[in-house]
C-alpha positions in Angstrom: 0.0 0.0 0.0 2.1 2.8 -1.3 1.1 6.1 0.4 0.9 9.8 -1.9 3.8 11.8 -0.4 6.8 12.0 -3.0 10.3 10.4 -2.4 11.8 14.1 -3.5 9.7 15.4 -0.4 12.0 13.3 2.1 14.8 14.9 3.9 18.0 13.3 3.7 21.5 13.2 6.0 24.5 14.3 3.9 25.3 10.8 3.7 22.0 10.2 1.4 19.9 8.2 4.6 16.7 9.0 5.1 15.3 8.9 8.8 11.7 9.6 9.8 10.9 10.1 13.6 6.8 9.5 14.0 5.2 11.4 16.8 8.1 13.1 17.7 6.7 16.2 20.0 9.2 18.8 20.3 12.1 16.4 20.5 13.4 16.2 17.3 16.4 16.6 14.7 15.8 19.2 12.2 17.6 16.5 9.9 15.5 14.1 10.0 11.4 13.6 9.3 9.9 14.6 12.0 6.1 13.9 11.9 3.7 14.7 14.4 -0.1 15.9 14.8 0.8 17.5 18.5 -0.6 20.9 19.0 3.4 22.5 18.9 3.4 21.2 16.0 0.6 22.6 14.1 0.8 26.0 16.4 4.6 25.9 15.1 3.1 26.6 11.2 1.6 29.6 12.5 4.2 31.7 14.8 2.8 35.2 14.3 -0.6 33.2 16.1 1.9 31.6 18.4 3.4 35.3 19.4 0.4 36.7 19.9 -0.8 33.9 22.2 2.6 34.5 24.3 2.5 38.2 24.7 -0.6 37.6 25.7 -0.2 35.5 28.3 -1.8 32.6 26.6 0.8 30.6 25.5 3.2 29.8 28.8 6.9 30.8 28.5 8.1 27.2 28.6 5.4 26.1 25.9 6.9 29.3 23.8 10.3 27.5 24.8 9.1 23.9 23.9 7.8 25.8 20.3 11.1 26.9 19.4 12.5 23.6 19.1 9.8 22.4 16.4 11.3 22.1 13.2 9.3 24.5 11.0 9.4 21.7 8.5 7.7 19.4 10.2 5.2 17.0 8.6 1.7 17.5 10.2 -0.6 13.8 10.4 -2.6 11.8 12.0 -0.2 8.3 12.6 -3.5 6.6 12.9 -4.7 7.5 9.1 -1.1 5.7 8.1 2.6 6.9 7.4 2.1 9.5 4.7 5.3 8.5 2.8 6.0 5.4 -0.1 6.9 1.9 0.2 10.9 2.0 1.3 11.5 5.6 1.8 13.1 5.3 5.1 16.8 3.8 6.2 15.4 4.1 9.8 12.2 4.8 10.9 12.3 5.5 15.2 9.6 6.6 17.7 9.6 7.2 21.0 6.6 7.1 23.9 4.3 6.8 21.2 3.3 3.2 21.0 1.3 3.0 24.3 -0.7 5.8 23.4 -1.9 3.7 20.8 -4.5 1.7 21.1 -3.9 -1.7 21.6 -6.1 -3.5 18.9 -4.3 -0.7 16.5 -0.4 -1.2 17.4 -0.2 -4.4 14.3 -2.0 -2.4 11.3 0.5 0.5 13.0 4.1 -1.5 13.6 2.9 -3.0 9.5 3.0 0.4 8.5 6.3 1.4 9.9 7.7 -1.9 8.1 6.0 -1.0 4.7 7.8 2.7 4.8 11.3 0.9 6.1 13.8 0.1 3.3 14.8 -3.7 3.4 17.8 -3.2 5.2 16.4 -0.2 7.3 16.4 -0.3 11.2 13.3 0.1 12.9 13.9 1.4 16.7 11.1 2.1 19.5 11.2 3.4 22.9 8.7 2.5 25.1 8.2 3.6 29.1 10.1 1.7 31.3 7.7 -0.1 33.4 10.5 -1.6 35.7 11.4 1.9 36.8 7.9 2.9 37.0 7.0 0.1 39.7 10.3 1.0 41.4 9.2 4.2 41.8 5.9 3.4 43.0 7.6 1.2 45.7 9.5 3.6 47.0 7.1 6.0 47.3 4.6 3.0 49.0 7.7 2.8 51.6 7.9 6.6 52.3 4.3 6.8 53.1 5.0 4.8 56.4 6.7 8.0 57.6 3.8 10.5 56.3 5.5 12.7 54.2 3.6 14.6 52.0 5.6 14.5 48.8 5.6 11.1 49.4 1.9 10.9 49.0 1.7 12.7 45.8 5.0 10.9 44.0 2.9 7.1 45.8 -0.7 8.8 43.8 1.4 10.2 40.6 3.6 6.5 39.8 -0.6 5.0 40.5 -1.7 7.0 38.0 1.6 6.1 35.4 1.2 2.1 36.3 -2.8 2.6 35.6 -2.4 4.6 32.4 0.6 2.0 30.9 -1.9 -0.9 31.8 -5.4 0.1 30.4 -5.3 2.8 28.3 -7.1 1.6 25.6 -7.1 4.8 23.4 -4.7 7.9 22.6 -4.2 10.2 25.8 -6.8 13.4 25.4 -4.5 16.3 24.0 -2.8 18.7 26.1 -4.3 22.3 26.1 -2.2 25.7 25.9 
């Protein structure tokens, strides 16, 4: 299933490799093919909007920070309509805390879709949320409540609501307002 975008639209390295990074937020190389559907992303397409929005107040200094580091390039879709790009564009295709906010009967028709756009020989990395770490942390927090300290409370109620959300979320997180 070929997708529409041309081949000449795709960035490449110096070294001629192509490298997409799907759902990338605002952490991304201006290098490689950043696509994303985040509201950065599409606010980034429009930054006299975007300055208004700060000087107003509306748009918080660190988000204003956060909007700087959007490559003005980047591709705007929906990962769930596809990967907007032809059969074997890509020499690596990488993404990074975006699988689990996928829903779970979606994640095959989605991981097909990263091979299709992969080149034969292309890598394919994904970065996931360390559940390990995040049951540590709830531990540790379970222990600290023995001794009633307050931060310990809300770190015990915060890695709660991390464990719950990695383990039933069944669709996308809601996006993030301004």
């Amino acid at each position: 299933m070929s997708k529409n975008s041309s081949d000449s639209q795709i960035k490449r390295l110096s070294d001629g490799r192509a490298m997409a990074n799907l759902g990338c937020g605002t952490r991304m190389n201006w290098e490689w093919n950043n696509i994303d559907f985040s509201y950065l992303g599409r606010l980034r397409q429009h930054m006299s909007a975007a300055r208004w929005l700060h000087r107003l107040g509306l748009l918080s200094n660190d988000r204003w920070n956060r909007l700087q580091a959007v490559d003005p390039h980047i591709i705007l879709h929906d990962l769930s309509k596809g990967i907007p790009f032809p059969d074997d564009s890509f020499d690596v295709v990488y993404h990074s805390q975006l699988l689990e906010h996928i829903d779970r009967e979606a994640v095959p028709d989605f991981l097909r879709e990263c091979r299709r756009v992969l080149k034969p020989t292309g890598i394919l990395r994904i970065v996931i949320p360390d559940l390990e770490q995040i049951a540590r942390g709830y531990l540790e927090a379970l222990t600290r409540l023995d001794i009633g300290e307050q931060q310990a409370r809300e770190e015990h109620q915060r890695t709660i609501n991390e464990l719950f959300d990695q383990m039933v979320r069944r669709e996308g997180a809601a996006p993030l307002c301004l």
